[in-house]
FIKE-241263 format. One line per 10 residues: their letters; for each residue x, y, z of C-alpha. Coordinates in steps of 0.05 Angstrom, whole numbers, m for minus. Example, Ala and Ser with C-alpha at 12.3 -4.5 7.8 and 13.67 -1.06 7.14 Angstrom:
2
AS = 246:m90:156 ~ 273:m21:143
END
This chain:
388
XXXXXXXXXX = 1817:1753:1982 ~ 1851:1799:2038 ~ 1819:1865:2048 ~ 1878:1904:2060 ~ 1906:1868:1990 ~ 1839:1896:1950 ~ 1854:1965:1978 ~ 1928:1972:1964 ~ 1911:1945:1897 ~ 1857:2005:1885
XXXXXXXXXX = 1910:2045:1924 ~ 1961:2041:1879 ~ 1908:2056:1824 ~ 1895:2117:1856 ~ 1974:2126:1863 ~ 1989:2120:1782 ~ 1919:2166:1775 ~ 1945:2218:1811 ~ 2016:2216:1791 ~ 1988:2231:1719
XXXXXXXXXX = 1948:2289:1742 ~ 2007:2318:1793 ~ 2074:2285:1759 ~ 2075:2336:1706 ~ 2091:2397:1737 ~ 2162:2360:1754 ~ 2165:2361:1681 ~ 2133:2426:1652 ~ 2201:2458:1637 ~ 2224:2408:1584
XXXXXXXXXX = 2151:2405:1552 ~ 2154:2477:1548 ~ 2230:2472:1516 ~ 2205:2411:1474 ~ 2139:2435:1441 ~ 2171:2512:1444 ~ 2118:2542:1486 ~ 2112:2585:1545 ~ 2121:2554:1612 ~ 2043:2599:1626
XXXXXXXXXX = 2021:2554:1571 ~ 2045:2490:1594 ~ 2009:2503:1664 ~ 1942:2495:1629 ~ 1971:2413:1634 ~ 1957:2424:1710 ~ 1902:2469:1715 ~ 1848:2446:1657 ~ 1855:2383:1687 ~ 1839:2402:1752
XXXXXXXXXX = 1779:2442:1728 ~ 1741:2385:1688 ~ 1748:2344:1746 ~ 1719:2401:1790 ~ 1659:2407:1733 ~ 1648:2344:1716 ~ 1651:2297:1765 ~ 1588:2287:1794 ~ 1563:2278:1726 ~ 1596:2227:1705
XXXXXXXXXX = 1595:2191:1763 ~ 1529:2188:1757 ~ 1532:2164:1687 ~ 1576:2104:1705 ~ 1530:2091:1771 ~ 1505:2015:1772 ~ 1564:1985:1730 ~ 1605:1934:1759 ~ 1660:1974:1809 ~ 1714:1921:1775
XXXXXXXXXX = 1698:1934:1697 ~ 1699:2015:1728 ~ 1755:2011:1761 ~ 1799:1966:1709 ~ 1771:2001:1645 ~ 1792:2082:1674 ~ 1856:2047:1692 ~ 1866:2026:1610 ~ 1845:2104:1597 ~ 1902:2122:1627
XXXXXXXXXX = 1963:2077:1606 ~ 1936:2094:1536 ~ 1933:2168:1549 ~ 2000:2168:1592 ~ 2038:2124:1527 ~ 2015:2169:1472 ~ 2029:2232:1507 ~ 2097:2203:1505 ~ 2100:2211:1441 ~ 2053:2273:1421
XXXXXXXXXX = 2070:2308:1361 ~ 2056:2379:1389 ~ 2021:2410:1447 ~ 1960:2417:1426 ~ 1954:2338:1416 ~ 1981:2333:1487 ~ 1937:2380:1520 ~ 1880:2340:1488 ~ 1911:2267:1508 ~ 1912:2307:1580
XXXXXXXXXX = 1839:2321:1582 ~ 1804:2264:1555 ~ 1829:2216:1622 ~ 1814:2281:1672 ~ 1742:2259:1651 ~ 1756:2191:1682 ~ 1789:2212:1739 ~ 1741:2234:1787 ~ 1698:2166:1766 ~ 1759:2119:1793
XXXXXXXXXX = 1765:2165:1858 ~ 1691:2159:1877 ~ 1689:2082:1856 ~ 1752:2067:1899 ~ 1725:2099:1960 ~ 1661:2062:1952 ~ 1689:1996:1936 ~ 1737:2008:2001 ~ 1689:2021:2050 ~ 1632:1970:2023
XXXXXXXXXX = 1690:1913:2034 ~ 1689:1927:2106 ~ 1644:1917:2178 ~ 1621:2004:2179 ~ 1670:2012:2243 ~ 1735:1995:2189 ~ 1710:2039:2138 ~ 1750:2108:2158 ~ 1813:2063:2156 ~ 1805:2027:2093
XXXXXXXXXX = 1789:2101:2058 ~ 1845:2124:2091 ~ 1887:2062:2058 ~ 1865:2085:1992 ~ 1888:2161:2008 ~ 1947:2132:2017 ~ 1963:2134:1940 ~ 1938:2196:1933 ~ 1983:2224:1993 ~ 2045:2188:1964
XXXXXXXXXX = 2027:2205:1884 ~ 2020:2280:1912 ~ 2084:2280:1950 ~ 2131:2235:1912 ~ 2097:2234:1840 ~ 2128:2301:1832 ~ 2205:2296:1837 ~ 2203:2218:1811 ~ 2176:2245:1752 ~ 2225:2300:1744
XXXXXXXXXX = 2276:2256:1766 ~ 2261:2202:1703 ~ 2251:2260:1659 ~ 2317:2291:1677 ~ 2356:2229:1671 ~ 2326:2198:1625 ~ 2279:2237:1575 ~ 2210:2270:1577 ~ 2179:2204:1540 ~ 2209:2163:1591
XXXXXXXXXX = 2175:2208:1645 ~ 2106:2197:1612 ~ 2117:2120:1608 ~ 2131:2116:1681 ~ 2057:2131:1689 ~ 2037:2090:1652 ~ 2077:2028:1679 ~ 2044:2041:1744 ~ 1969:2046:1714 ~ 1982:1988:1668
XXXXXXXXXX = 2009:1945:1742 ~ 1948:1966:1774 ~ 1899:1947:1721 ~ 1932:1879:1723 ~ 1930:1876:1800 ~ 1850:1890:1787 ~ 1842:1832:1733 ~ 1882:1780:1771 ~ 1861:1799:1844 ~ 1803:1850:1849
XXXXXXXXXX = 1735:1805:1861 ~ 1678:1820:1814 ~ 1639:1875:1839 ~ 1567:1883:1817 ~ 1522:1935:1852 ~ 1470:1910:1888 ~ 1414:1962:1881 ~ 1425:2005:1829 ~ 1395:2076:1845 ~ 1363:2124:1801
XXXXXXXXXX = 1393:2188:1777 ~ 1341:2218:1819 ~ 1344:2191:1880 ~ 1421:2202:1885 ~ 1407:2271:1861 ~ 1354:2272:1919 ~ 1416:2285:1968 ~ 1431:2360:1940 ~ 1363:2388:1973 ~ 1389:2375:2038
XXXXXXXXXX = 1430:2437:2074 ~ 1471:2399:2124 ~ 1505:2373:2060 ~ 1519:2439:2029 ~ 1548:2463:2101 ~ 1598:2398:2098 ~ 1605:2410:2029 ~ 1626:2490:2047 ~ 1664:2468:2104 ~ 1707:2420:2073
XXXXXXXXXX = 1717:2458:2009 ~ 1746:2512:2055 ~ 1789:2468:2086 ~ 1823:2444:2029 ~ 1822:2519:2012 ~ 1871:2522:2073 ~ 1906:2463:2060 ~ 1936:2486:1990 ~ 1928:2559:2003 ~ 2000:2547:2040
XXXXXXXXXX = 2027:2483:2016 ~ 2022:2509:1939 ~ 2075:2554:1958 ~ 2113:2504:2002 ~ 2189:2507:1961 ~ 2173:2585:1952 ~ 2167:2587:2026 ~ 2221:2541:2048 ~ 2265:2587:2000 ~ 2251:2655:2007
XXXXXXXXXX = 2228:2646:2099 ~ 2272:2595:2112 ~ 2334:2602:2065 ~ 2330:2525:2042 ~ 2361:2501:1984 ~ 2337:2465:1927 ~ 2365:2395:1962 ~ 2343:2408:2027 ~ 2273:2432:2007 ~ 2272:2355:1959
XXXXXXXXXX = 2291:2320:2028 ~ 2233:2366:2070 ~ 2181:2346:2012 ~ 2199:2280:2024 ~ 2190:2289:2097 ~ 2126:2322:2096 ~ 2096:2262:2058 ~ 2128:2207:2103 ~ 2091:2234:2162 ~ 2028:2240:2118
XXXXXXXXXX = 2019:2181:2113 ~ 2022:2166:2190 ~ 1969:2225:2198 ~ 1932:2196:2153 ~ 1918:2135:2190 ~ 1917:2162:2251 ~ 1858:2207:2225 ~ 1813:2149:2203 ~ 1829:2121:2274 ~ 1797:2188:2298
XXXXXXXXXX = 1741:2181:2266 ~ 1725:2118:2276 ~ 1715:2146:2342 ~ 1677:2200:2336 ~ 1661:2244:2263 ~ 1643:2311:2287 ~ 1689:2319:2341 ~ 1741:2311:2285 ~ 1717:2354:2247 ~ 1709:2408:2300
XXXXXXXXXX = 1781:2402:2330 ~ 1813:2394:2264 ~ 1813:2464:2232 ~ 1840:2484:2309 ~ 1901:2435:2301 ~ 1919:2464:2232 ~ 1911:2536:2252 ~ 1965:2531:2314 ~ 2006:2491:2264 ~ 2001:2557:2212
XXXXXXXXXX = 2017:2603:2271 ~ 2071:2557:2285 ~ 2096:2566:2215 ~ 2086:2641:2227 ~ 2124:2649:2280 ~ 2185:2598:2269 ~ 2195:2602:2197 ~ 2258:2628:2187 ~ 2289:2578:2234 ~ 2309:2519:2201
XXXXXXXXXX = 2315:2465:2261 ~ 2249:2488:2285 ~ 2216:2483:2214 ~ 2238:2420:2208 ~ 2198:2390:2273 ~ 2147:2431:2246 ~ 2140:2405:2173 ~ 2131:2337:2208 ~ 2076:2359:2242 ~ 2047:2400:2186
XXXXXXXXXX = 2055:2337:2141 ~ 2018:2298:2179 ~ 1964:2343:2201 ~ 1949:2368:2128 ~ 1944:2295:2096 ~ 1895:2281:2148 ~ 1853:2336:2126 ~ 1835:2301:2065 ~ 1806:2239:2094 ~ 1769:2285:2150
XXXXXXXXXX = 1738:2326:2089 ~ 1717:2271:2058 ~ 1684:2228:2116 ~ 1646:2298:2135 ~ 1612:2306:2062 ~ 1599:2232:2050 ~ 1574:2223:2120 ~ 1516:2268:2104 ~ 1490:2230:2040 ~ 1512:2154:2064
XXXXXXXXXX = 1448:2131:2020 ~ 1491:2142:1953 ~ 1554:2135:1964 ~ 1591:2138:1900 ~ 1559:2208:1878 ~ 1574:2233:1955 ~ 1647:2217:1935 ~ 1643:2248:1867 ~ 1624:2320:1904 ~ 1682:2318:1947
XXXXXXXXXX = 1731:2306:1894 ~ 1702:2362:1850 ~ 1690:2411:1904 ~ 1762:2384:1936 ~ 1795:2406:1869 ~ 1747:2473:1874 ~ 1774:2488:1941 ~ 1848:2477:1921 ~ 1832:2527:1862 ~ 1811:2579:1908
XXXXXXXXXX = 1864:2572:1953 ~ 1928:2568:1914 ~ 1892:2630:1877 ~ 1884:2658:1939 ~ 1949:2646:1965 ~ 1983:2668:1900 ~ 1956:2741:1919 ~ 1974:2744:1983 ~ 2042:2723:1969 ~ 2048:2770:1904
XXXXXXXXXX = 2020:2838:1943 ~ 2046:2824:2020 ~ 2105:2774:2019 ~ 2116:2699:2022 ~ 2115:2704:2098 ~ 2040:2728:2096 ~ 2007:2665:2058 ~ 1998:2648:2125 ~ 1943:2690:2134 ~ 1907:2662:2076
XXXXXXXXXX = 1904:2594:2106 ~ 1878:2622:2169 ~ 1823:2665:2136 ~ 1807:2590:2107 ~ 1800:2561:2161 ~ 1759:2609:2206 ~ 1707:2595:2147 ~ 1713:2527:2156 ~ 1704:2526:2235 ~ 1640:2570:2224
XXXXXXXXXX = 1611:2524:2175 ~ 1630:2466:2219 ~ 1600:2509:2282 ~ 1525:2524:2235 ~ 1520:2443:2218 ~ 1536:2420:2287 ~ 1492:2471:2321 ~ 1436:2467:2274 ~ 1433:2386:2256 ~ 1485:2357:2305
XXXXXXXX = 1485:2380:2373 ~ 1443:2322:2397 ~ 1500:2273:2373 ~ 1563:2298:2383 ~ 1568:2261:2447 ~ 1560:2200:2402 ~ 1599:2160:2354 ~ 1571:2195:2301
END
């Protein structure tokens, strides 16, 4: 079969995966009017998920390490269209908090298996791209998950909003069954020696740097439509057509990043907390001008989606020899860092102003650059003229 067809299938797996974990906060107001319970409550939807993917993760990557990527890949996929159809029809909230959880076990599993089974079905110079193909659901379920979801649950109902999840789960596990070779790993490693990678320091530096850059990333755009409202005196329409924006150049930066890479890993990774720091200041300085913000929010877009695949590439690139449980630390310590940072940005903008979030991204990313600075200085300065 076509590559590009095997990773827009897994893509669009990763697409109905993320729209399950993201979708719902388009939604939160009617579950909080339908089960009767505080909108505070209803955010625990959003953020216990995130933090059993954060914790477990690597674990249970590791525990579903040497099955077939298909069966992986095809059986988190059921998971999920079973989770996503009885939500839909959850007695209470306690009973859809739990049909929440259960599949944010799964989650990190199909993330870590996707980018594996990407970049093993390609020569080691296509491998940035084919990643970057896969972020590509994850950069439109992020961007456009949100307001379809809200959209379908508006104009339809809240059950209807759940199903639409689950449509686009059950359509990718067929795409996997009909289309998606069988995938049987070649050399299955021990628990050990994939655990072998943690002892080495340059990984915990990439791991650092990248968690800080994500950090950055949703430090500011957690607050995007808070921003947009109270900086640049959007309205609710314009700030819908601006998301929409903002994730139509992501995907463009996205690709453009792998292309980057492919070139050359570390200088990437050293220029890339730069570019997002003079697009902050940017933001700084123009942000209550709306024609300027506009140029800029294509710029940000495209910049900020590339930061995933760059954070990514820099911790798996350090532990190469086990690729799946490389992958499985960068989505838990990816959901960490976007912990830290809307928390992080939340203060800033509660005790100094909307305007000053800024500032939060920036502290971010200085961290970033000197964890970047230590690796490259320490294990990398012989190959930074390199491909490498």
């Amino acid at each position: 079969m076509k590559k590009s067809l095997l990773t827009s299938i897994i893509a669009l797996g990763v697409f109905g995966i993320t729209n399950t974990e993201f979708g719902v906060v388009g939604i939160l107001p009617q579950i909080s009017k339908h089960f009767q319970v505080s909108v505070s409550q209803t955010g625990m939807l959003v953020s216990l998920f995130a933090l059993i993917i954060a914790i477990s993760g690597p674990f249970m990557t590791l525990l579903f390490s040497g099955i077939n990527r298909k069966k992986i890949l095809a059986g988190i996929l059921v998971i999920f269209v079973i989770s996503n159809v009885l939500s839909a029809f959850a007695p209470n909230y306690t009973v859809l908090l739990l049909l929440r959880l259960l599949p944010a076990f799964f989650h990190p599993v199909y993330f870590s298996v996707a980018f594996a089974a990407a970049a093993s079905s390609v020569p080691e110079e296509q491998r940035a791209t084919a990643v970057a193909k896969v972020f590509t659901g994850l950069t439109v379920g992020m961007v456009l998950g949100v307001p379809i979801t809200s959209f379908i649950g508006d104009q339809f109902s809240l059950e209807a909003a759940f199903l639409f999840s689950a449509v686009i789960n059950a359509i990718a596990f067929a795409g996997i069954l009909k289309w998606i070779p069988s995938m049987p790993v070649e050399e299955k490693l021990s628990y050990g020696n994939q655990l072998k990678v943690l002892v080495k320091p340059q990984l915990w530096l990439n791991i650092a740097a990248a968690s800080f850059i994500l950090a950055a990333l949703y430090a500011v755009y957690s607050y995007f439509a808070e921003y947009l409202t109270a900086v640049t005196s959007m309205n609710g329409k314009m700030i819908s057509i601006m998301l929409i924006l903002f994730g139509a150049s992501g995907v463009i930066g996205n690709l453009q990043a792998a292309k980057l890479l492919g070139k050359s890993v570390v200088k990437t990774i050293l220029f890339y907390p730069i570019l997002l720091g003079i697009i902050y200041l940017l933001i700084f300085i123009a942000g209550s001008h709306t024609i300027p913000m506009i140029l800029i929010i294509m710029a940000w877009g495209a910049v900020f989606t590339g930061g995933l695949i760059v954070s990514q590439t820099w911790i798996t690139s350090e532990a190469s020899e086990a690729p799946e449980f490389s992958n499985s630390l960068f989505v838990s310590f990816a959901n960490l860092g976007v912990t830290i940072g809307t928390t992080l940005g939340g203060w800033f903008l509660s005790r100094i102003g909307t305007h000053q979030i800024i500032w939060s991204g920036l502290l971010f990313l200085t961290l970033a650059f000197m964890c970047i600075g230590m690796k490259i200085k320490l294990f990398d300065a012989k190959r930074i003229e390199g491909h490498y």
